[in-house]
GUSELO-607380 format. One record per residue (C-alpha): residue in one letter; x, y, z. Coordinates in steps of 0.1 Angstrom, whole numbers, padded with zeros to 4 digits, always signed. Layout:
BEGIN
aXYZ...
END
This chain:
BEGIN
x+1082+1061+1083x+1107+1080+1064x+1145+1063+1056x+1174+1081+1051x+1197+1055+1029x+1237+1056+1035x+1263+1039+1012x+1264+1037+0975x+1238+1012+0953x+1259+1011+0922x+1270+0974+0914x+1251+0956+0944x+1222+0940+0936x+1213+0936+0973x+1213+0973+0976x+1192+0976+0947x+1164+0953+0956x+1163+0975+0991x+1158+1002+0975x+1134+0987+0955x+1115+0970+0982x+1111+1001+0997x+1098+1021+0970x+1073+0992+0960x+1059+0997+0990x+1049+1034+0990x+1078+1042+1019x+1091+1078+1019x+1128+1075+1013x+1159+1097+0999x+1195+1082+0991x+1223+1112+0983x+1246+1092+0958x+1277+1109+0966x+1300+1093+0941x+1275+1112+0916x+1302+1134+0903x+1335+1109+0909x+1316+1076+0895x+1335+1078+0857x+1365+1096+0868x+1399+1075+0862x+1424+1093+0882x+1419+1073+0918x+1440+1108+0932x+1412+1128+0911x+1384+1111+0925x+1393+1107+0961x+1401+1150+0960x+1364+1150+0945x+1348+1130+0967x+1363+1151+1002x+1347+1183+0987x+1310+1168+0975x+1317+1157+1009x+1319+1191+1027x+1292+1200+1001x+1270+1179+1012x+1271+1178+1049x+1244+1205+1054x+1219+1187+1033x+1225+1151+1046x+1221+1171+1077x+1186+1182+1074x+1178+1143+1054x+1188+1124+1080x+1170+1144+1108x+1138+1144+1088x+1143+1110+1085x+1129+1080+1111x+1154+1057+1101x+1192+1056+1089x+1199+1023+1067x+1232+1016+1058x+1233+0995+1029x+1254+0960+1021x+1289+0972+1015x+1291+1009+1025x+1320+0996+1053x+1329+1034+1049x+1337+1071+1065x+1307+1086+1053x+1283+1057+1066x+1299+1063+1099x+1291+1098+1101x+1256+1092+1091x+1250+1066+1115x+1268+1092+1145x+1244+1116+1132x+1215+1096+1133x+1229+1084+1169x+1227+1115+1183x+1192+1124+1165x+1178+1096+1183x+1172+1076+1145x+1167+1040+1143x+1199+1028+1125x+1200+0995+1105x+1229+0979+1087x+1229+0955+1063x+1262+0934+1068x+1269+0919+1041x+1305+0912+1043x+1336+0925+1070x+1359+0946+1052x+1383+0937+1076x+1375+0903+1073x+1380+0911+1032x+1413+0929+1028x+1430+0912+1059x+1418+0880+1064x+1408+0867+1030x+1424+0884+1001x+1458+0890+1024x+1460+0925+1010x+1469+0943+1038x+1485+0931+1074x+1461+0933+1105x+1489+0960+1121x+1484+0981+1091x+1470+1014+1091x+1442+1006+1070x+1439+0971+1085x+1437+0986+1118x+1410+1015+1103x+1386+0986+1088x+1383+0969+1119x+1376+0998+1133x+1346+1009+1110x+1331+0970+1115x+1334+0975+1147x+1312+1005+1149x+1289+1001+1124x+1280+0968+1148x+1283+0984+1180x+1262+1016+1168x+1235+1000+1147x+1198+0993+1166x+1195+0961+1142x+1224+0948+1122x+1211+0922+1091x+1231+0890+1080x+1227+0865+1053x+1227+0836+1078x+1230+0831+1117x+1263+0811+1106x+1279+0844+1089x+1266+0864+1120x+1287+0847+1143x+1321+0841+1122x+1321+0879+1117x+1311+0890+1151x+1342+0866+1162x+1365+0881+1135x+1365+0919+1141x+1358+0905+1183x+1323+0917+1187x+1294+0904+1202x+1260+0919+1201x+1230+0914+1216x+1209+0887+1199x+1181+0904+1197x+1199+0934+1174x+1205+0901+1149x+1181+0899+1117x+1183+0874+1089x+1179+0881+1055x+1197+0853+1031x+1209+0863+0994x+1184+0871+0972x+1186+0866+0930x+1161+0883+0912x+1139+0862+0887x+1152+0858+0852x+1133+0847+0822x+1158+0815+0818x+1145+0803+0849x+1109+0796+0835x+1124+0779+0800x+1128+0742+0795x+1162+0739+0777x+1174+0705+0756x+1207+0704+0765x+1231+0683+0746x+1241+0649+0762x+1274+0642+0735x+1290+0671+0758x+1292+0674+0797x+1295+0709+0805x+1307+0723+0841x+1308+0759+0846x+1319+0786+0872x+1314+0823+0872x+1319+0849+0894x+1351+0873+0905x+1383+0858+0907x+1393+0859+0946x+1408+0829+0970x+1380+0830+0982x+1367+0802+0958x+1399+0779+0954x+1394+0780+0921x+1427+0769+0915x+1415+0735+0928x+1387+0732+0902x+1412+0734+0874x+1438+0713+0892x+1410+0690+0897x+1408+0685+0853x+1443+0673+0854x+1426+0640+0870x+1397+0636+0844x+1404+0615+0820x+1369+0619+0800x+1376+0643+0769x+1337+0650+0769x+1339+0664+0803x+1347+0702+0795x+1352+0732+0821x+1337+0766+0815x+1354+0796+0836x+1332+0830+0837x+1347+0857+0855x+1352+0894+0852x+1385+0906+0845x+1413+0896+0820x+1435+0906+0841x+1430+0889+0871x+1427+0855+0847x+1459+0858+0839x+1473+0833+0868x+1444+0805+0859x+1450+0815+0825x+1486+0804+0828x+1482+0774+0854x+1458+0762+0828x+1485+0759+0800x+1513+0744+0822x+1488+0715+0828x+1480+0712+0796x+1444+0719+0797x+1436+0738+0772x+1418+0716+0751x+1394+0713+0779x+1389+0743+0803x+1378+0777+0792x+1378+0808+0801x+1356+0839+0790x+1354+0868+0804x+1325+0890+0786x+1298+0870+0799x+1281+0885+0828x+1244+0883+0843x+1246+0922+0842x+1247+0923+0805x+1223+0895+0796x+1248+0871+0779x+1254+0843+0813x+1218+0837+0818x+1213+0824+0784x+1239+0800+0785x+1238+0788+0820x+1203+0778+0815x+1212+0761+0776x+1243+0741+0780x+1251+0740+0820x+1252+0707+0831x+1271+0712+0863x+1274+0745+0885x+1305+0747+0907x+1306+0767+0943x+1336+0772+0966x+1362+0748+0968x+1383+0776+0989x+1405+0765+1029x+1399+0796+1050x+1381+0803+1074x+1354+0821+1059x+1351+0794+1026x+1344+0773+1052x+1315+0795+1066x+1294+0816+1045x+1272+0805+1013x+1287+0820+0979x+1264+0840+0957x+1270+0815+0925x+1253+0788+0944x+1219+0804+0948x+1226+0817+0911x+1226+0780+0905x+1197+0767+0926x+1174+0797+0907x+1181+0776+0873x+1179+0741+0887x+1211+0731+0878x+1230+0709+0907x+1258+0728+0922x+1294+0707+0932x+1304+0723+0963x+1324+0720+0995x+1297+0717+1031x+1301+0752+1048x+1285+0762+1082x+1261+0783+1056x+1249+0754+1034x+1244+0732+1063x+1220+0758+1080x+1201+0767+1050x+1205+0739+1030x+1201+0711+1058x+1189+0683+1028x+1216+0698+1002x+1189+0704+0981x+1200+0712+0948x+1237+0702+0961x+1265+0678+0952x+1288+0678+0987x+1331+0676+0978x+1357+0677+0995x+1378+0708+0982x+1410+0688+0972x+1415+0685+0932x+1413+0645+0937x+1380+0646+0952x+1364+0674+0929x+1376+0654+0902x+1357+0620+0912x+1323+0640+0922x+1321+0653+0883x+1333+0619+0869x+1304+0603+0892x+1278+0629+0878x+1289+0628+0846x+1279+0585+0849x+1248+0601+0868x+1240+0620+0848x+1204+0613+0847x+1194+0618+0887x+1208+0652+0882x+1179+0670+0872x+1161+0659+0907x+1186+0675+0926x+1184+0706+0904x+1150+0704+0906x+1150+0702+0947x+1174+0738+0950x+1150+0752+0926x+1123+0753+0947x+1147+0757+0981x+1152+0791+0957x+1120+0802+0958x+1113+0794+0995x+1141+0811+1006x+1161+0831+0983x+1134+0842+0960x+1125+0884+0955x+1094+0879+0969x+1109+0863+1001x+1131+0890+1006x+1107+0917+1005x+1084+0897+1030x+1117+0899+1054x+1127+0933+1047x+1091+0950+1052x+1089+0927+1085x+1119+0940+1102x+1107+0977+1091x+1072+0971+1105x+1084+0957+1139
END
């Protein structure tokens, strides 16, 4: 066996643990990173001119990889131009092709963030490229059988069921896991991290502070731009919260400062309050981030947690209206003390399901069948 990966691994963590999976086990492999040479350049103009020629550079040699190669796996969120040309290459070498679909770009930029209309030329071109890369792939990997079909019914394909493979989110071990932590019981602390999209009716959460009467109830935001704060930033101050819900932007798992304080002073993780569609579908990242350090997770029921999660182990079911977020932390806060029991029960759904070690059984299963 011998796989040819397609896509780019920089900032995915899924793509990384592939990649690592594979190597691990002793499986021949090469990956061309094309944005090699365009990865630090600031110009978007510069970088796209760069990219067409490593491009056209690099044709000949992905060329020869791909048809020395057994396999062609696209990895989670490489929805792009040159995946599709690998994948029509390794069509017409006769390669086993396998996608990992981890989210519709369609779905993304039309659906979700509203960035583009579905008539749009590059509305119309990212259906396009989901389409394909689920048409043309021999085996096409989810997170769940719930996220299978919403997408398949978004970009209006259906594949064969058996080209469907499962492999749920996986978060890699931390040392914060494994540490008891005293946390302090003057204070109730609930906290949310993660990018700031509509995707997690976020706006909600805060709205839902303006309800809480308790001053020792206190709201953590973690996310990753400043920029993008700046409308939470400002709907916090014009409800007067900001004596009681914070936001931070420098503290990320990535650089080793969210772990740390997740696992100290957490009390109370927060999901996806969000009313499309797909919020009401798939199962956010920050949950399982939350089950891996036992700490219970207030979220809205999707077709994802109910699949997955059929108990809600390790989870604390909403409704996503601020009213109803509002009464679920004022009722854990006066519960405080059968929280660490439901923590306790998405800790071990973790590593059952979502753990590194699962994953790499899955992955080396579908590659052995």
């Amino acid at each position: 066996m011998r796989i040819y990966f397609s896509g780019v691994v920089n900032g995915s963590y899924r793509a990384q643990n592939i990649l690592k999976t594979i190597s691990d086990a002793g499986i021949a492999f090469t990956y061309n990173p094309m944005t090699y040479f365009s990865l630090e350049m600031k110009n978007k103009y510069l970088r796209k001119i760069l990219k067409f020629f490593c491009f056209i550079f690099f044709v000949p040699f992905r060329l020869i990889l791909i048809a020395y190669s057994t396999h062609v796996f696209v990895l989670p969120m490489n929805t792009n131009m040159m995946s599709i040309v690998d994948i029509f290459v390794g069509r017409i070498l006769n390669k086993i092709i396998i996608a990992d679909y981890y989210i519709s770009q369609y779905d993304t930029i039309v659906k979700d963030r509203k960035l583009v209309s579905e008539n749009s030329l590059r509305g119309r071109f990212a259906l396009f490229k989901d389409r394909f890369l689920l048409k043309a792939a021999d085996i096409v990997i989810f997170l769940n059988e719930s996220e299978a079909d919403y997408y398949q019914k978004v970009v209006g394909v259906n594949i064969r069921r058996e080209k469907i493979r499962i492999i749920p989110l996986c978060v890699d071990y931390k040392r914060e896991m494994f540490i008891s932590n005293q946390k302090d019981y003057e204070s109730f602390n609930v906290c949310w991290w993660g990018t700031y999209i509509p995707l997690h009716g976020l706006e909600n959460l805060i709205r839902a502070f303006s309800h809480i009467g308790n001053d020792r109830i206190k709201l953590y935001l973690f996310g990753d731009s400043n920029e993008k704060a700046k409308p939470y930033v400002s709907l916090i101050k014009s409800l007067e919260l900001t004596d009681r819900v914070f936001i931070n932007n420098d503290f990320h798992f990535s650089n080793g400062k969210l772990a740390p304080i997740l696992a100290g002073t957490c009390d109370l993780a927060v999901g996806n309050f969000g009313s499309s569609d797909k919020a009401k579908t798939v199962l956010v990242n920050k949950l399982v981030d939350a089950l891996s350090f036992g700490i219970p997770c207030l979220t809205i029921k999707t077709s994802a947690t109910t699949e997955l999660l059929p108990n809600n182990e390790g989870l604390i079911i909403t409704e996503s209206n601020p009213e109803s977020i509002a009464f679920k932390i004022e009722e854990c806060f006066n519960k405080r003390s059968t929280l660490n029991e439901i923590g306790m029960s998405g800790k071990k759904k973790y590593f059952d399901l979502f753990s590194p070690d699962i994953f790499r059984i899955k992955l080396l299963a579908i590659l052995q069948e």
